[in-house]
C-alpha positions in Angstrom: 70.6 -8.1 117.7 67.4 -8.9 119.1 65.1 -6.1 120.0 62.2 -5.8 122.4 58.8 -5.5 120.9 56.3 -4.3 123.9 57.6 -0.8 124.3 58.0 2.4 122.8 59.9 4.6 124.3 59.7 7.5 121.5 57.2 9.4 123.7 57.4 11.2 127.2 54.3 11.9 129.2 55.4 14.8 130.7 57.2 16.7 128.4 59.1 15.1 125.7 61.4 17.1 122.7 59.3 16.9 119.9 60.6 17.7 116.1 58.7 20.9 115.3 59.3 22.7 111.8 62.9 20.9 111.3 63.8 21.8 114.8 63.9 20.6 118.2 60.9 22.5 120.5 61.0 23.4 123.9 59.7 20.8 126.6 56.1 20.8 126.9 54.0 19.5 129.5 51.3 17.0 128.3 48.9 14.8 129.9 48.5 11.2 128.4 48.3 9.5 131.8 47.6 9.6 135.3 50.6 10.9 136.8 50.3 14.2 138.7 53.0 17.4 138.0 54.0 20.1 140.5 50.9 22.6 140.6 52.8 25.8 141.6 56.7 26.8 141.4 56.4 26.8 145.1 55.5 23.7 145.5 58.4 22.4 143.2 60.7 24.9 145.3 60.0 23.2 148.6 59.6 19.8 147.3 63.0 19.5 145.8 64.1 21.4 149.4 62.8 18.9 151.9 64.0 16.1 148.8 68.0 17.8 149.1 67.7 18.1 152.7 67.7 14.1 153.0 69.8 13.2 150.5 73.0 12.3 152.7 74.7 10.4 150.4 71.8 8.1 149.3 70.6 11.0 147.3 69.5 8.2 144.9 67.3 6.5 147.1 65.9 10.0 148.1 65.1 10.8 144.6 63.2 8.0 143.8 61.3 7.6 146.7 60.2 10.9 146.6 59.5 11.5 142.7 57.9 8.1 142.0 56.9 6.5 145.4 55.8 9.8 147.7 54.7 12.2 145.0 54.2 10.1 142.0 55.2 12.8 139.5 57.3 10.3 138.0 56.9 6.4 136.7 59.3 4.2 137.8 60.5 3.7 133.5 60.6 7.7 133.3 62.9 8.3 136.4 65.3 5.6 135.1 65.4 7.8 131.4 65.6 10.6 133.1 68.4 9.6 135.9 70.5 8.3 132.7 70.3 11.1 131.0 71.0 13.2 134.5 74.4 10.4 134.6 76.0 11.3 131.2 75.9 15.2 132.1 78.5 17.1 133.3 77.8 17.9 137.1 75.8 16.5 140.0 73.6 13.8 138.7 70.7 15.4 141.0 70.9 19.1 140.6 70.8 17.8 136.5 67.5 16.0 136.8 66.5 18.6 139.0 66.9 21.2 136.3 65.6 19.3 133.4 62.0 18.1 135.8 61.5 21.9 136.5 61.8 22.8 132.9 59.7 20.4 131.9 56.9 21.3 134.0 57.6 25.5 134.4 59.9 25.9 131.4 63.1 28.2 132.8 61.1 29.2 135.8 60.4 26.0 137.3 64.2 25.0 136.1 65.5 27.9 138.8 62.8 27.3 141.5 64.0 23.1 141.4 67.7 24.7 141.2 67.1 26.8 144.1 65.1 24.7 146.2 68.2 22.0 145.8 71.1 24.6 146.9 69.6 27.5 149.0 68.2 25.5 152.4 70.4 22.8 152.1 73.9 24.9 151.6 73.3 26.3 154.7 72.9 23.3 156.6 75.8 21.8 154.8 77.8 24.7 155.6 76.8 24.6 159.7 77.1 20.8 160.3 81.0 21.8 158.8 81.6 24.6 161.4 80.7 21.7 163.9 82.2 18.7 162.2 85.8 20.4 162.3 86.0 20.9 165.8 84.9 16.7 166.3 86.6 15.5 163.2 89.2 13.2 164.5 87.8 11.9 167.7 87.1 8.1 167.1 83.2 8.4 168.0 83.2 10.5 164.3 85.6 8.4 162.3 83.0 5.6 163.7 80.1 7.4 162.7 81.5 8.4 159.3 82.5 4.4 158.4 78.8 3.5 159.5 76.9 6.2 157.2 79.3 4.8 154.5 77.7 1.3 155.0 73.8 2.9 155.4 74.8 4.4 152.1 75.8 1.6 150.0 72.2 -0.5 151.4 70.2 2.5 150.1 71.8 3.0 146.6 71.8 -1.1 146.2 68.2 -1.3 147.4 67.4 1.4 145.0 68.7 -0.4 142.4 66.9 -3.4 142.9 63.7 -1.7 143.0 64.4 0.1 139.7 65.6 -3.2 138.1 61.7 -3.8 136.8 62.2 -1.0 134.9 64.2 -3.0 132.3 60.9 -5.6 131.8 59.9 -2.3 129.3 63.3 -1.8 127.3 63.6 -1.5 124.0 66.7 -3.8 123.5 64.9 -6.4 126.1 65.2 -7.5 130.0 68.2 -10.2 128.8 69.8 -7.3 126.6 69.3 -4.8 129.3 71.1 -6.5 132.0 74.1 -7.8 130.1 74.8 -4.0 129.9 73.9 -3.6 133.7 76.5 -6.5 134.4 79.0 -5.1 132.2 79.2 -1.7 133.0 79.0 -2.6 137.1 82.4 -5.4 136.0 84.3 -2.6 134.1 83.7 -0.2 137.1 83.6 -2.0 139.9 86.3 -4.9 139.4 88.6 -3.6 135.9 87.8 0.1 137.5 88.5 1.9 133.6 87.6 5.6 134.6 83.5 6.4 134.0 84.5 8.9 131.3 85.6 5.8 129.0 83.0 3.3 130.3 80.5 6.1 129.2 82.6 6.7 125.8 82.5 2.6 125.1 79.2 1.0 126.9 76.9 3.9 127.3 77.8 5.4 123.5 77.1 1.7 122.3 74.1 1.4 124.3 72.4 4.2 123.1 72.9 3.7 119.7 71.5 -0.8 120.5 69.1 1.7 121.9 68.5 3.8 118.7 68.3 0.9 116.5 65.7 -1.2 118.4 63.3 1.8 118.7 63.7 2.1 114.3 63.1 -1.0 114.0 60.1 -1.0 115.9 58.8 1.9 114.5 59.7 0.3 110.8 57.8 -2.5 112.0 54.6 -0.6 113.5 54.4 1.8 109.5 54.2 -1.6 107.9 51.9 -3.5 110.0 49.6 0.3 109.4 47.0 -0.7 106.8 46.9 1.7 103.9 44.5 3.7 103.8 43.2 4.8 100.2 43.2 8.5 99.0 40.3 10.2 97.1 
C-alpha cells in the first residue's frame, strides 16, 4: 500500500480543527500563506449571493471558479478537501461548504451570512422564473431549451473536473492511487449505478481510512527522520 511522500495534508491554512486540551476546538482562522479570506460578513454575504445566483446547475463549476480562480480564498487542493467533505454530508453539497467556509472565517456569524447569502436573493429568483416557467412549460421551444442546459451542464461539471484533477499530484495515497479511486467510484456510479449511499459506505469509508493510514505513516516517518535533541 504505497503512500505519497510530498504532502501533508494534517494542516489547513485557513482554519483547520486542531486537538486542544483532549478535545476538538473550534475553527480558527490562520495565516500560513498567501491566500486572502472574506474581510467583512458582508462581503461573504454578497459574494456567496452573486456565486448562488449563477449556479444553474453547474453549481460546481460556479464554486470553483469563484472561490479559487475569481477570489482566490481557496487553493485548488483545499476546495477539493473541502467539496469532499461538503459530498459525504447530508444536504446540498453547496449550501454545506458554504456553511463550513463562513465558520471558518466568522465562526457562527459568517456560517449564517454564507447561509443567507446562498438562499435569500436566489429563492426569490427561483421562485419567479417558476411563476413564469409553468405557464411555457410544455411548449417544445422549453422542452428544447431544458435538453440544451442539460448538455451546457454536463461540459461545465466535466470541465471542472478536469481542472481539479491536478489536485491529486499532492495526495497522500499518490496521483496513481488517487485516480484508481476516481475510476472506480465514477464505474460503480455511472455504469453498475449501486446507489451513492453504498458507494460512499464501501469506496469513500475505504478511502478515507487508505487516506488515514498514508498521512500516519508519513508522520511516523517525519518523528524518526527528527534528530534528537539532548535534554539538560
Amino acid at each position: 500500500m504505497p503512500c505519497h511522500a510530498g504532502h501533508h495534508a494534517g494542516k489547513r491554512s485557513t482554519g483547520a480543527l486542531l486537538p486542544h486540551n483532549g478535545g476538538v476546538s473550534a475553527p480558527q482562522p490562520t495565516a500560513s500563506h498567501d491566500v486572502p479570506g472574506p474581510r467583512s460578513l458582508t462581503e461573504l454575504y454578497w459574494a456567496f449571493t452573486i456565486l448562488a445566483l449563477q449556479g444553474f446547475g453547474g453549481v460546481l463549476a460556479v464554486v470553483q471558479r469563484e472561490l479559487v480562480e475569481r477570489r482566490r480564498w481557496l487553493t485548488r487542493e483545499e476546495f477539493v478537501e473541502d467539496w469532499a467533505v461538503a459530498q459525504i454530508l447530508p444536504g446540498p453539497n453547496v449550501v454545506n461548504m458554504t456553511v463550513m467556509f463562513g465558520d471558518r472565517h466568522f465562526g457562527w456569524r459568517g456560517a449564517a451570512a454564507a447561509f443567507a447569502g446562498v438562499l435569500t436573493v436566489p429563492s426569490l429568483v427561483v421562485l419567479t422564473m417558476a411563476i413564469v416557467f409553468e405557464n411555457v412549460a410544455d411548449t417544445a421551444e422549453a422542452q428544447g431549451a431544458l435538453r440544451g442546459m442539460g448538455a451546457v451542464v454536463a461540459g461545465l461539471i466535466t470541465a471542472t473536473g478536469l481542472k481539479l484533477m491536478p489536485a491529486l499530484e499532492v495526495s497522500p495515497i499518490g496521483r496513481r492511487q488517487a485516480l484508481a479511486v476516481l475510476l472506480l467510484t465514477f464505474a460503480v456510479v455511472g455504469i453498475v449505478r449501486l446507489p451513492l449511499v453504498w458507494v460512499l459506505a464501501g469506496v469513500g469509508s475505504s478511502a478515507c481510512l487508505w487516506t488515514w493510514f498514508c498521512l500516519k505513516q508519513l508522520d511516523d516517518q517525519r518523528a524518526a527522520a527528527q534528530p534528537d535533541v539532548p535534554t539538560e
